[in-house]
ZAKETOR-101853 format. One line per field, with one value per residue (C-alpha): x negated, y, z; residue in one letter; residue number from 1. Coordinates in steps of 0.05 Angstrom, whole numbers. Example, Ala and Ser with C-alpha at 12.3 -4.5 7.8 and 13.67 -1.06 7.14 Angstrom:
px = (-246:-273)
py = (-90:-21)
pz = (156:143)
resn = (A:S)
resi = (1:2)
END
This chain:
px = (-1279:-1273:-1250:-1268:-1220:-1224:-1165:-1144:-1099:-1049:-1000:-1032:-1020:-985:-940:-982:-924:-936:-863:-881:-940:-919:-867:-913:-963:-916:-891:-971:-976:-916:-944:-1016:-987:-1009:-972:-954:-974:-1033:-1050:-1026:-1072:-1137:-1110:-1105:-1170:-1213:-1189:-1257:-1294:-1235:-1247:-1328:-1321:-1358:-1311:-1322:-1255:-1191:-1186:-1242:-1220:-1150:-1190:-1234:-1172:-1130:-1182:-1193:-1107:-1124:-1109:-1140:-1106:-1097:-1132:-1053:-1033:-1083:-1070:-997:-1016:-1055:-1009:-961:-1012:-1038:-965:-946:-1011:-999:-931:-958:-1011:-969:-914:-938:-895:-883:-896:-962:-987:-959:-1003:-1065:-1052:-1043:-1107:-1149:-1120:-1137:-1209:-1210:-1254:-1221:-1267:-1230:-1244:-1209:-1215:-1195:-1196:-1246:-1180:-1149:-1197:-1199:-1133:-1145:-1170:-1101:-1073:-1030:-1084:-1148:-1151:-1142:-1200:-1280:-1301:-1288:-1312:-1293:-1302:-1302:-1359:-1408:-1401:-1374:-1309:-1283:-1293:-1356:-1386:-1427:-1363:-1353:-1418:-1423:-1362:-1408:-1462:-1427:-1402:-1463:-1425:-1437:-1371:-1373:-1346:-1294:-1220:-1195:-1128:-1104:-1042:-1090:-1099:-1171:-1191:-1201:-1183:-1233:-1289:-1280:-1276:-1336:-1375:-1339:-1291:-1229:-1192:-1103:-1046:-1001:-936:-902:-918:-938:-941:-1007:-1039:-987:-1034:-1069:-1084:-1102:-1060:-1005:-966:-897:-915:-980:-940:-941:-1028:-1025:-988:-1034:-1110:-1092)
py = (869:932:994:1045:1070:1117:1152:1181:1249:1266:1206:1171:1212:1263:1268:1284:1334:1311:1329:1403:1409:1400:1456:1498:1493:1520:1576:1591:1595:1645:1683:1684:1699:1633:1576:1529:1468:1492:1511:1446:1406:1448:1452:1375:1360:1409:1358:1332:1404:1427:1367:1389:1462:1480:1536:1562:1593:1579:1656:1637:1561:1593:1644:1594:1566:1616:1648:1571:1561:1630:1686:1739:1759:1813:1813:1810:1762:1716:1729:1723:1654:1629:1647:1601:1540:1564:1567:1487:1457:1491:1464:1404:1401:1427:1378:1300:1246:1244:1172:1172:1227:1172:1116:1159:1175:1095:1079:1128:1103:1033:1060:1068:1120:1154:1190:1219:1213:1261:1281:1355:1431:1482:1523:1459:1438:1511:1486:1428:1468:1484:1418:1378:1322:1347:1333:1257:1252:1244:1270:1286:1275:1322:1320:1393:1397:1342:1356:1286:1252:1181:1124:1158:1108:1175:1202:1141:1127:1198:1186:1120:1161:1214:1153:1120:1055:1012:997:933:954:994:988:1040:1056:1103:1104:1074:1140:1159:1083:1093:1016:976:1024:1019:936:940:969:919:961:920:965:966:999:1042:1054:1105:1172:1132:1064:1096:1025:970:921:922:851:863:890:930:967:996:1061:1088:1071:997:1002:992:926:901:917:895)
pz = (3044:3001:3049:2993:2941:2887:2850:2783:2799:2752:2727:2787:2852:2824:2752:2697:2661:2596:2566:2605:2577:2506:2520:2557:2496:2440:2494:2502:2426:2409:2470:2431:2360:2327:2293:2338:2301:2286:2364:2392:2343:2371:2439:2445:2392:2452:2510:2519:2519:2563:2612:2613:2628:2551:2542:2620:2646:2620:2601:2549:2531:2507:2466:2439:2415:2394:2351:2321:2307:2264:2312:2339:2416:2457:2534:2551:2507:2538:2609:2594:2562:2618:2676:2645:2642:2721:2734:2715:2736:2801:2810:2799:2844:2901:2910:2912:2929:3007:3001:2973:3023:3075:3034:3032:3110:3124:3089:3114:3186:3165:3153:3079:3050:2991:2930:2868:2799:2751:2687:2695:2672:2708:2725:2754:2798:2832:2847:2879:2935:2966:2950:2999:2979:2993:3066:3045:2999:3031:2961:2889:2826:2769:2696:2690:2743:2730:2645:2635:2635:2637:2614:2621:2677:2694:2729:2773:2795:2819:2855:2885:2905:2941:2977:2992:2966:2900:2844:2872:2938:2910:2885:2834:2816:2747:2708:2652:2612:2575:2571:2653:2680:2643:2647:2727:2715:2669:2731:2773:2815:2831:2782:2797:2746:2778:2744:2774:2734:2668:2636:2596:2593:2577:2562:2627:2640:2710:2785:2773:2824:2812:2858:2894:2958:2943:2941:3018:3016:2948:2985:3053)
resn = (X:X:X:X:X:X:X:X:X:X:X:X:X:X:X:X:X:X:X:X:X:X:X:X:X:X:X:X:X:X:X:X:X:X:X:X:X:X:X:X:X:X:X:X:X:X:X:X:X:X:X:X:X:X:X:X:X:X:X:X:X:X:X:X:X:X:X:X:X:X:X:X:X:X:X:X:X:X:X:X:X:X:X:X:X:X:X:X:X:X:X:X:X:X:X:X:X:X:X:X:X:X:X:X:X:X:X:X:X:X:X:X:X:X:X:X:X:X:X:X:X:X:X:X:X:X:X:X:X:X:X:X:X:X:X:X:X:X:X:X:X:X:X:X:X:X:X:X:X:X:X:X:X:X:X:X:X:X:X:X:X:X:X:X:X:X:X:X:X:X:X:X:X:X:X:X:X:X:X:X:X:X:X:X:X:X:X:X:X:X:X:X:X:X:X:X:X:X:X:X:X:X:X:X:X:X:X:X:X:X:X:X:X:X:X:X:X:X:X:X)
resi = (1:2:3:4:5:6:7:8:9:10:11:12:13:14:15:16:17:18:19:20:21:22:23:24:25:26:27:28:29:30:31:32:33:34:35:36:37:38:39:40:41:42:43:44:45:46:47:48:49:50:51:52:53:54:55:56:57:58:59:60:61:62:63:64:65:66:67:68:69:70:71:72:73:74:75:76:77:78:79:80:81:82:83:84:85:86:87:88:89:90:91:92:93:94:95:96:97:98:99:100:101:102:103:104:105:106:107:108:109:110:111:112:113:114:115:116:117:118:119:120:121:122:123:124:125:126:127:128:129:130:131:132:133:134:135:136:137:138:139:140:141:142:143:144:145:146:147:148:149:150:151:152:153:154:155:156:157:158:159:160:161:162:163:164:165:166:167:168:169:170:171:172:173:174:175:176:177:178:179:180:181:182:183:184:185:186:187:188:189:190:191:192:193:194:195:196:197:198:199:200:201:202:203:204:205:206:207:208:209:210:211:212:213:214:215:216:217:218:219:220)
END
């Protein structure tokens, strides 16, 4: 019987604030003096250096960008800039669903061991830190740390190893984003939608739960 799970983080356990973040992005680019078309094009085209950690700090990744969207910006205008991202992705981090804290609490009672795989900023992952979820989770694996990101299958199996477990004994849940579902099938996780935060993967073909809370019922 699997007793392992791994987890995607944001549209999974916690919302992934995509209608905030658009807002948040053109706010970061009148804040940085650049057009805001422009700046939203590089910001989002730099999602897979920004999940890797090539730019460093998120001081330097909005640099990098600014000075790509045209712009050349002020120490203040960045800071100013990046408190507003810190500020979201903090509020974010900071307040998941009671319920799924009570699902991660039931299956760690239940004796599951619990890994997460996310594809995530250097600056969020310092935030993960003072999360209501760490305590929950026996490791992590993060893009912005190991230099890859899924459907990498680098990012899972690190996951694996920290675990001392194979895919095969583990079940994987994701909103679907970044291709995630059937790279964990293709390494033979048993590999569930969730629904609540995002339907990011309609054509899932696989389990599909309505809420993370409803992942205790579905692997017991």
């Amino acid at each position: 019987m699997r007793r392992v799970l791994l987890s995607d983080l944001f549209s999974t356990l916690i919302p992934g604030g995509d209608a905030e973040r658009g807002v948040l992005n053109e706010a970061m680019a009148r804040l940085l003096g650049v057009d805001t078309a422009r700046f939203v094009r590089e910001f989002d085209a730099a999602a897979y250096e920004r999940f890797t950690g090539v730019y460093g700090d998120l001081e330097t990744t909005v640099r990098v960008i600014a000075e790509r969207s045209g712009g050349e910006p002020t120490d203040e205008q960045v800071l100013e800039a990046t408190n507003l991202r810190r500020s979201l992705t903090r509020r974010l981090m900071q307040a998941p669903p009671s319920a799924t804290l009570g699902t991660l609490a039931k299956l760690r009672a239940d004796g599951w061991r619990i890994g997460l795989v996310s594809n995530i900023t250097t600056e969020t992952q310092l935030q993960w830190r003072d999360s209501p979820l760490s305590p929950y989770f026996d490791t992590t694996a993060f893009s912005s740390e190991l230099g890859v990101a899924k459907p990498e299958p680098a990012i899972y199996l690190a996951a694996c190893g920290a675990l001392g477990v194979t895919p095969a004994e583990c079940v994987y849940i994701g909103d679907g984003n970044d291709n995630e579902l059937p790279a964990a099938a293709s390494l033979g996780m048993h590999a569930i939608r969730t629904l609540e935060h995002s339907n990011s993967h309609p054509a899932w073909p696989g389990d599909t739960v309505n809420t993370f809370a409803e992942l205790a019922k579905l692997v017991a």
